[in-house]
N, C-alpha and C positions, 0 to 999 in steps of 0.2 A: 282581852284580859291582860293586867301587869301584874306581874311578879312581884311582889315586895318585899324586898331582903330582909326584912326586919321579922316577916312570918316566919322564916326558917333559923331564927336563931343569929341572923347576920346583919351589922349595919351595914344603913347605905352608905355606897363610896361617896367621899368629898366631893365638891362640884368640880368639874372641869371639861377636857376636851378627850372624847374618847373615840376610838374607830367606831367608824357605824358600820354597821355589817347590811345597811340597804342600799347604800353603795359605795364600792370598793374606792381607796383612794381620796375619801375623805372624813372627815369626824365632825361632830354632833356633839355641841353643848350641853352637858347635865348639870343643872343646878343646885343638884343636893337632894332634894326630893324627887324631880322625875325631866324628861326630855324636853331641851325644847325644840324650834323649827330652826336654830340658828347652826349653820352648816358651815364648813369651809376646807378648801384644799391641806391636804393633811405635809403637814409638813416633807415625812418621804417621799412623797412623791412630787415633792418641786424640785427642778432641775437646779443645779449648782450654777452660780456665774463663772466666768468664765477666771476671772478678775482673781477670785477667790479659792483659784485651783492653786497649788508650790508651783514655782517656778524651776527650770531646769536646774538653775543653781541648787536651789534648797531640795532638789533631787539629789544630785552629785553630790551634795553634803551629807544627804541620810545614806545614800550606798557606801560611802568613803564610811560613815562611825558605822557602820554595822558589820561592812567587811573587820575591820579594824576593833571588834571587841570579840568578833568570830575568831581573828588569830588570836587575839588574848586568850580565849577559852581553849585554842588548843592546844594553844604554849601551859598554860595551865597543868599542875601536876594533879591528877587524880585524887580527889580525897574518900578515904573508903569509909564504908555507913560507921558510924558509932558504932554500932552493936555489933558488929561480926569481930575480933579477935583477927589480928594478920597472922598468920604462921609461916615459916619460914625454915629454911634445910635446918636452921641452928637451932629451932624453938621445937621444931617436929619432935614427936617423940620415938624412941630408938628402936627398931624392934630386932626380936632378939634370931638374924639370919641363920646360925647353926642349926637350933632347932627347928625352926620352920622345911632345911633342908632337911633335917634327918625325919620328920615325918612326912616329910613330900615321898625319899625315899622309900619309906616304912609302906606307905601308900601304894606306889608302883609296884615294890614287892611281891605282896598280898595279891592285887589284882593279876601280876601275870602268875603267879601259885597257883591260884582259885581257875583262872584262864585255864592253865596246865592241867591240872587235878578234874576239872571238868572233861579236858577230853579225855583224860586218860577211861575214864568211869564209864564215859557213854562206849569205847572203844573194849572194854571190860564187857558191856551189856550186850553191845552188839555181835563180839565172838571173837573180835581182830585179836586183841588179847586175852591170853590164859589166865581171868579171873574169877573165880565165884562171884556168882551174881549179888550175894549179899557185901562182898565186899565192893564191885563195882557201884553197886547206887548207893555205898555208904562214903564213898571217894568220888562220885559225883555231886551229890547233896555236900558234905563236905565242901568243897570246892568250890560250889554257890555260893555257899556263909563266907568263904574267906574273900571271895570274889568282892560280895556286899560290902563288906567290913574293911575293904581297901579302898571300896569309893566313898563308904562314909568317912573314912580316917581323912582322905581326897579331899573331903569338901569339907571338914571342919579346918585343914590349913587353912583351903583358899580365903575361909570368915575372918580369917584373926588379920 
């Protein structure tokens, strides 16, 4: 049975010389409508003359320009994409150091408070110190919030 490319919505290909796939290595005339018996060595796979390979010279001439546009390309300065913006110490934008130290500080503060304030509470609960217990887990818990509230102050420096 043949296939005819035209049933499936496909013209057939132009005439010419195509692989055959009954055997490897060479090609098979088509002439527009269907195969004929005319065969021949498929061009790949004929060997080169020898005549027709570069000669050393015209070797040593391709490695000389290639070496030789390889340094061009390195000597070359770098061109950056269009689209990205260069920024630079002068163009960066300023930020503002004071602040940022004084709530870094604010930050470390707080947490060793909250650090402190925690043990005193547990040390409250547990008997080491002379607390009322309502007052030791109200300066325990105390102590957590502040504790909390200095690592989030902490980590909204580090964002900006």
């Amino acid at each position: 049975m043949t296939l005819n490319p035209a049933d499936y919505g496909q013209a057939p290909p132009a005439e010419g010389w195509f692989p055959d796939p009954t055997s490897p290595g060479h090609e098979r005339r088509w002439d527009g409508t269907s195969w004929t018996n005319e065969t021949r060595e498929s061009a790949k796979s004929q060997l080169i003359e020898p005549s027709a390979l570069a000669s050393p010279d015209q070797l040593n001439a391709a490695i000389l320009s290639a070496e030789a546009y390889s340094e061009l390309v390195d000597l070359a300065p770098p061109t950056p994409p269009a689209s990205v913006p260069l920024l630079s110490v002068a163009t960066a934008p300023k930020r503002d150091r004071k602040t940022r130290r004084l709530v870094g500080g604010l930050s470390l503060l707080l947490v060793f408070a909250g650090v402190i304030a925690v043990i005193v509470g547990v040390y409250g609960l547990v008997g080491v110190l002379a607390l009322p217990s309502s007052a030791a887990i109200l300066l325990a818990v105390a102590g957590a919030v502040v504790f909390f509230v200095g690592i989030v102050v902490g980590a909204i420096r580090t964002r900006r």
